[in-house]
N, C-alpha and C positions, 0 to 999 in steps of 0.2 A: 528607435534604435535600429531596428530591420529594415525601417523605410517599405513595410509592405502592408498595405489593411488587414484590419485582425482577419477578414475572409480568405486571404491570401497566406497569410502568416498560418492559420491553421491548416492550411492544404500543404503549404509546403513543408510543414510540422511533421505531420502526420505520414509526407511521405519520405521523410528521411529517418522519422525514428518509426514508423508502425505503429504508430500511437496516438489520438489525441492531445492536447496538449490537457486536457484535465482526466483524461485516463492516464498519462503516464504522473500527472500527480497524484493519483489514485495512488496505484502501484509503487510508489515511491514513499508515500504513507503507510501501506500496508506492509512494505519489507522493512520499514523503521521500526514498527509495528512487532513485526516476525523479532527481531533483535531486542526489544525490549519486555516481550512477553516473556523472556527468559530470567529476568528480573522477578523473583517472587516478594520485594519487598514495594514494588509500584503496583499501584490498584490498577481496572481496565478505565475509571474514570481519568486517571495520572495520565495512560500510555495517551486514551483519544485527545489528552490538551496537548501533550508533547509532539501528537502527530496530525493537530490540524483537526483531528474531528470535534464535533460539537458536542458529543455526548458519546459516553460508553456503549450506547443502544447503536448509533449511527456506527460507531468503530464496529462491533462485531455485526452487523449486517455486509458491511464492505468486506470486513477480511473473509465471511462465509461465501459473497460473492465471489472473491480473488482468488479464494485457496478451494472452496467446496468444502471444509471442514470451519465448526465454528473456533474463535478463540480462546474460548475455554478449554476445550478439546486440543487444542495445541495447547497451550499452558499446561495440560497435566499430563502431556507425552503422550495422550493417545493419539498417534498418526497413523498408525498401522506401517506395515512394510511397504507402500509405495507411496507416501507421501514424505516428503521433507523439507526442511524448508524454504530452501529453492525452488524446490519441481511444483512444492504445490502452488505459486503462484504464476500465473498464465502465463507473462511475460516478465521475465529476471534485467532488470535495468538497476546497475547501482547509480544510486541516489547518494552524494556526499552532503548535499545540505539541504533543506528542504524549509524553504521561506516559507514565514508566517505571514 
């Protein structure tokens, strides 16, 4: 579709968004993530199928990587006064769909 080798295609990725192209899917899991930890009727196994990850263990390893709090610690609102859920993830890119 780009007509450019993946070694290409990720250089020119990464210099127009700032990103990786599988770190901006990272972070695009991770703020699906942020939105649906709000949900206290989906378990953390539900959120990581909903968002790509393999296991509940892999989900909260990344979101503590992304945010520096785990996601339990956001699910029960302890963020303290400078975290939110915006700011704590490194780089804020809305994600509208995020293929399986």
């Amino acid at each position: 579709i780009a007509r450019l080798s993946r070694y290409h295609f990720t250089r020119v990725f990464a210099r127009t968004v700032g990103l990786s192209p599988y770190a901006y899917v990272i972070v695009c899991r991770i703020e699906m993530a942020i939105h649906l930890l709000r949900d206290p009727d989906l378990s953390l196994s539900d959120i990581a199928s909903l968002t790509g990850f393999n296991s509940a263990a892999q989900l909260s390893a990344m979101f503590r990587r992304q945010t520096g709090i785990s996601s339990g610690k956001y699910r029960d609102g302890q963020l303290g006064e400078r975290h939110s859920p915006v700011a704590a993830v490194h780089c804020h890119i809305t994600c509208d769909h995020l293929g399986a």
